[in-house]
C-alpha positions in Angstrom: -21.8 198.4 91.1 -19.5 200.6 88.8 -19.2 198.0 86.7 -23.1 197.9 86.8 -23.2 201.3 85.7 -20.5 200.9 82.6 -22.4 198.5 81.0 -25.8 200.3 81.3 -24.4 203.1 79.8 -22.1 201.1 77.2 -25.9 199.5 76.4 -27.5 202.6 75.9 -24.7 204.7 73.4 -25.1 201.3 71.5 -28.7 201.7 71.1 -28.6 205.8 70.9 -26.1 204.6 67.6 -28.4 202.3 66.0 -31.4 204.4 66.2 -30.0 207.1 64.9 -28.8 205.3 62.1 -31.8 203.9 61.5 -33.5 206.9 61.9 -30.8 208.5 59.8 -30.9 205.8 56.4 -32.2 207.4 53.8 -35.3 205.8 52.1 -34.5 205.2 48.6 -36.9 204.0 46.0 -36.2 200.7 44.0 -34.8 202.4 40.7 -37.6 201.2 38.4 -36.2 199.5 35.1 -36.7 201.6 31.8 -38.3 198.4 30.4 -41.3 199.3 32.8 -44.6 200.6 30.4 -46.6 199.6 28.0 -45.3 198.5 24.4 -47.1 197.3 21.0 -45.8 194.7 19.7 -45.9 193.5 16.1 -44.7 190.4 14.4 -43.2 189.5 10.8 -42.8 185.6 10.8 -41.3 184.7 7.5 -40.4 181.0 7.7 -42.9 178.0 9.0 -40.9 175.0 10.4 -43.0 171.4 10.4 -41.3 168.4 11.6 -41.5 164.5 10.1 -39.9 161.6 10.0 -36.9 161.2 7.5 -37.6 162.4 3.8 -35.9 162.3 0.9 -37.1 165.6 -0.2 -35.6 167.3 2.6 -33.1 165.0 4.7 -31.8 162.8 2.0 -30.2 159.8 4.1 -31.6 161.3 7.2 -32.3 158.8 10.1 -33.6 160.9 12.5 -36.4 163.6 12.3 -36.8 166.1 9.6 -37.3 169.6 9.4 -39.2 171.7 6.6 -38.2 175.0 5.9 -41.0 176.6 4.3 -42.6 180.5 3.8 -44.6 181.2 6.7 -47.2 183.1 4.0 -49.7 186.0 5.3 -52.1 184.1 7.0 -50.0 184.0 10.5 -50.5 186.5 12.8 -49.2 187.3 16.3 -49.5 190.9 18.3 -50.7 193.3 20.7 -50.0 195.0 23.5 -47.4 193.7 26.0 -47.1 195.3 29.7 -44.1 194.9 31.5 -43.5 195.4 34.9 -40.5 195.3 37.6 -39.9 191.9 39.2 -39.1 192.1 42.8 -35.3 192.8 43.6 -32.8 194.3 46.6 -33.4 197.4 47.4 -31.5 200.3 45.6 -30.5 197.7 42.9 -32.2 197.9 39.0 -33.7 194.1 38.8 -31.9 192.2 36.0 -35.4 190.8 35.2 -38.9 191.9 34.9 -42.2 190.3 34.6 -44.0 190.5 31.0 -48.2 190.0 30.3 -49.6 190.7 27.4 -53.2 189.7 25.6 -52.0 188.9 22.3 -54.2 188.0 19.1 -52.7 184.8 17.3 -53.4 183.3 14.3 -51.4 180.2 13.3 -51.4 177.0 11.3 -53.9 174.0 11.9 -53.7 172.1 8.8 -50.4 170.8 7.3 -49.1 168.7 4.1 -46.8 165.8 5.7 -47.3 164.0 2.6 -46.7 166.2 -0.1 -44.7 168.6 2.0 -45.8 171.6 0.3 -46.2 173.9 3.9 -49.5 174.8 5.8 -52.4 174.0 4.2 -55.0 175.9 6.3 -54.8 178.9 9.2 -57.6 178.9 12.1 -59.3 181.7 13.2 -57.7 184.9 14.7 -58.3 184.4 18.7 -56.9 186.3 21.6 -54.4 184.7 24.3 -52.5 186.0 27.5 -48.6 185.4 27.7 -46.8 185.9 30.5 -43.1 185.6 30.8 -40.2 187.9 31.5 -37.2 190.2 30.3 -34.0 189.3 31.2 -30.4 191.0 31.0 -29.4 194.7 30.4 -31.4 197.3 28.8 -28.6 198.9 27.3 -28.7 201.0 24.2 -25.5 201.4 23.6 -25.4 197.3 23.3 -27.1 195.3 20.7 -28.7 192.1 21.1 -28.5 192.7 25.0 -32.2 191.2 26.2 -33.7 187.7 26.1 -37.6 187.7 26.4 -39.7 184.6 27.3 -43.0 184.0 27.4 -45.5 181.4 27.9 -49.3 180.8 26.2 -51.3 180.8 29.2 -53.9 178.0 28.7 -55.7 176.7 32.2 -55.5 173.5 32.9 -52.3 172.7 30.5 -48.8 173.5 30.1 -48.5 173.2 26.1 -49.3 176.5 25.7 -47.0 178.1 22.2 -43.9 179.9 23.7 -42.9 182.8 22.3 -38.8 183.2 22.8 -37.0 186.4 21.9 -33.4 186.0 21.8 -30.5 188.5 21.7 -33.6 191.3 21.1 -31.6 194.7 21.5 -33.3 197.4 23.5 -33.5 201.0 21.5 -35.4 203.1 24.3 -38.7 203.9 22.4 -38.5 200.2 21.1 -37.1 196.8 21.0 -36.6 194.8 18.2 -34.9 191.4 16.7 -35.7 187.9 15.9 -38.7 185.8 17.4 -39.4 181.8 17.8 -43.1 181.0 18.4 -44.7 177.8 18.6 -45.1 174.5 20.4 -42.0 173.0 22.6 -41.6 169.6 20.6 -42.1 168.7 17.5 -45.1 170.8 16.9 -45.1 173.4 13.7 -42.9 176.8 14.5 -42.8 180.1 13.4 -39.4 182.3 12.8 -39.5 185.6 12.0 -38.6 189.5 13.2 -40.8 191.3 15.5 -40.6 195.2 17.1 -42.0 195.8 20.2 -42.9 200.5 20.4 -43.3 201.9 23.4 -46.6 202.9 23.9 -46.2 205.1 27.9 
């Protein structure tokens, strides 16, 4: 019977502790990321990449497939506004990641000289897109070339949207800038420039 009676109350300081310590924890809010808002972002491209088969122009002796290097012109275009927004992560811990979706206006090359391998010959039509994709590594500013950014052309029913890759982009609180790779995974023409994304809120 005593030995009844110990456990019972052994029992019952246990679960006295463990709701006071529940009762106890404090609540604290996922620390949001500083990426989190809205940002503008603008794009410079300044050299057009098509690919062919081996040319003498180019790839002299060249077996394999060639790429052109030419000037991406004034005709490409590729901007708006971007939102970006925490990705889910532990509790009381800054994600490493967070979610980006933006409507973007694009306007890139449809027409292009594999014969005379001069560049792009024509741009379509401005049109608007969504990308989604995501931040990844430290918003630092005291570090350069800190984030990667990825995104993804969202086009239903398909998964050759253009990508749109930001590597080593270095985070500068009211904006992010660095280099930018934008076009079709393949062989498909691509777009290299600099781009700056400004906070907007």
């Amino acid at each position: 019977m005593r030995l009844h009676l110990r456990v019972r109350a052994l029992l019952s300081g246990v679960f006295f502790i463990l709701a006071a310590a529940c009762h106890d924890a404090p609540t604290q809010p996922h620390p949001q990321s500083p990426l989190v808002g809205q940002w503008m972002l603008e794009t410079h491209p300044d050299t057009f990449v098509f690919v062919t088969g081996p040319s003498s122009t180019d790839c002299p002796g060249y077996d394999g497939y060639c790429l052109h290097y030419r000037s991406a012109g004034d005709s490409v275009y590729l901007g708006g506004m971007v939102q970006v927004q925490d990705s889910l992560g532990m509790t009381g811990v800054v994600a490493t990641s967070v979610q980006v979706t933006g409507m973007l206006t694009q306007r890139f090359c449809d027409s292009v000289d594999y014969y005379g391998l001069t560049n792009c010959t024509h741009a379509g039509p401005a049109r608007s897109s969504t990308y989604v994709g995501g931040i990844g590594g430290a918003p630092d500013s005291t570090t350069t070339q800190s984030l990667n950014i990825y995104t993804n052309e969202v086009i239903p029913g398909t998964s050759t949207g253009r990508a749109l890759t930001m590597l080593g982009a270095t985070y500068a609180r009211d904006s992010i800038y660095g280099r930018f790779i934008w076009g079709v995974p393949g062989h498909e023409p691509t777009y290299f420039g600099s781009f700056v994304m400004r906070r907007v809120r």
